[in-house]
N, C-alpha and C positions, 0 to 999 in steps of 0.2 A: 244390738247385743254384742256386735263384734267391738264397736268401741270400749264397751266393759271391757271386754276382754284384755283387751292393749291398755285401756289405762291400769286396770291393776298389775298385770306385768310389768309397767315401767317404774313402777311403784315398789321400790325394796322395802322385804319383811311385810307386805303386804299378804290378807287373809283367798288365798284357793277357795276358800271355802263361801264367803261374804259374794265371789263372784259367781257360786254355782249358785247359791241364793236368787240372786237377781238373775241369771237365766232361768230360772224354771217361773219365778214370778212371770217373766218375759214370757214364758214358751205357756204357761196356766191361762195368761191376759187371753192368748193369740187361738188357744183351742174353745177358751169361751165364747170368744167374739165370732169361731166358724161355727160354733153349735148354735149359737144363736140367730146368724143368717141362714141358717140348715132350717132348724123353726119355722123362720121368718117365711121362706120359701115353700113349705110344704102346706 
């Protein structure tokens, strides 16, 4: 996630917004993938 971050930064007139996008898709993947070893486990 953190390369998003720096590639749109070095990126002028680039979209803040296209970047927060794709962290929460990032950060959505990563709470599914725990809730579902959470499952997996119980």
């Amino acid at each position: 996630s953190k390369v998003v971050l720096l590639r749109a930064q070095s990126q002028p007139g680039s979209q803040p917004l296209a970047t927060s996008v794709l962290e929460w898709r990032f950060l959505e993947k990563k709470v599914q993938h725990q809730r579902k070893s959470v499952e997996a486990s119980l």
